[in-house]
N, C-alpha and C positions, 0 to 999 in steps of 0.2 A: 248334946247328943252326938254320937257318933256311930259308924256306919263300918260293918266288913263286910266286903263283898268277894265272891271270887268264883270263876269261870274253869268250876268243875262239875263236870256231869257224875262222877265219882262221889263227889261232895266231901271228901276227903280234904280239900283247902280250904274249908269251911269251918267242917266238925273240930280239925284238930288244934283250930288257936283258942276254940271255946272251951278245951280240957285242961290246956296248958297253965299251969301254976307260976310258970318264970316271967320275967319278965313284965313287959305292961300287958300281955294275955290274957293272965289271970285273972286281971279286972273286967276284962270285958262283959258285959251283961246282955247277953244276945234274944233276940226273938226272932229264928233262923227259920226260913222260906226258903225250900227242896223244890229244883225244878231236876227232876227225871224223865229219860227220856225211853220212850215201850221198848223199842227196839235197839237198845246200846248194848250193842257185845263186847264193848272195853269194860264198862263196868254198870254188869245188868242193876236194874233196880232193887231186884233183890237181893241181891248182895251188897247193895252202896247206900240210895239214897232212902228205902223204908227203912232198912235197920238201923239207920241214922235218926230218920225221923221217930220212930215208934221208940227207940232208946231215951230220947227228950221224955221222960214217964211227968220228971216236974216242972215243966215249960206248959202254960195255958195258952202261948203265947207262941204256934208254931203252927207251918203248912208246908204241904207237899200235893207239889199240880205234878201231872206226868202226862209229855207231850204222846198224843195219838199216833201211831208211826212214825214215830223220830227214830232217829239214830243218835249215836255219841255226838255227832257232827254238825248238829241241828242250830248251835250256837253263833257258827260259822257264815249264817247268811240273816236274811232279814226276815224276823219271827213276832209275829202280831203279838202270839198268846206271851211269847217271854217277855215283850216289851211292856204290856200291860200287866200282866203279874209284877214284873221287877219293880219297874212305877209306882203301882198300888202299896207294894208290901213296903216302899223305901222310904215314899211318902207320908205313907200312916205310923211307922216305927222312928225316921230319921226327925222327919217335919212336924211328928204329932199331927199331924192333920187326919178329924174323924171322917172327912167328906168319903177319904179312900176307903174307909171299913165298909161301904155297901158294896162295893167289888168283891170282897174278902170272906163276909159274912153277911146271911150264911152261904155256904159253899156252893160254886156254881155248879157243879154238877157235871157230868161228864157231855161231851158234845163233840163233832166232826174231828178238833182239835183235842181236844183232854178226856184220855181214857180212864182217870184217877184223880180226885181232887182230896182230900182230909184236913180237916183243920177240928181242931175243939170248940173255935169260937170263942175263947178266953178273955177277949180285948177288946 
């Protein structure tokens, strides 16, 4: 199993190696977890990481948390809610480990931290 990750609040270094036909891209078989941040005026949520996330229509196998007054910038220091989402989603999709799916599923729900959470629950 393999893993792409990448450190865009955009989600754009994400989405685009999952479309890509060339090279070893194409193969990839992703179950992609959107972290969005409420208050990023580089690239608001609704323009980057829902219409990323709600475009996946054939992925059962998809989430999007979005931090509670964050900014684009939020990446940049030391962030409880991202470390645990990242952890959870890398360990249950990378490692197969089901222990991480009660983090995941069902959705926690919004809190101090997370103004947004969606997932189908597929997995």
């Amino acid at each position: 199993m393999s893993s792409t990750a990448a450190r865009s609040f955009g989600g754009g270094t994400i989405y685009y190696p999952s479309t890509t036909t060339a090279g070893t891209f194409g193969a990839v078989a992703i179950s992609p977890g959107y972290i969005g941040a409420q208050n990023d005026s580089v690239a608001p949520v609704g323009r980057h990481a829902i219409p990323f996330y709600n475009g996946l229509t054939n992925l059962s196998r998809k989430a999007y948390v979005e931090l509670r007054g964050a900014s684009h910038y939020a990446p940049n220091t030391s962030n409880t809610t991202i470390a645990a989402t990242s952890i959870s989603w890398l360990k249950r999709f990378v490692d197969d480990d089901l222990w991480y799916l009660q983090f995941l599923c069902p959705a926690p729900g919004t809190s101090t931290a997370v103004s947004d959470h969606r997932t189908p629950c597929g997995y």
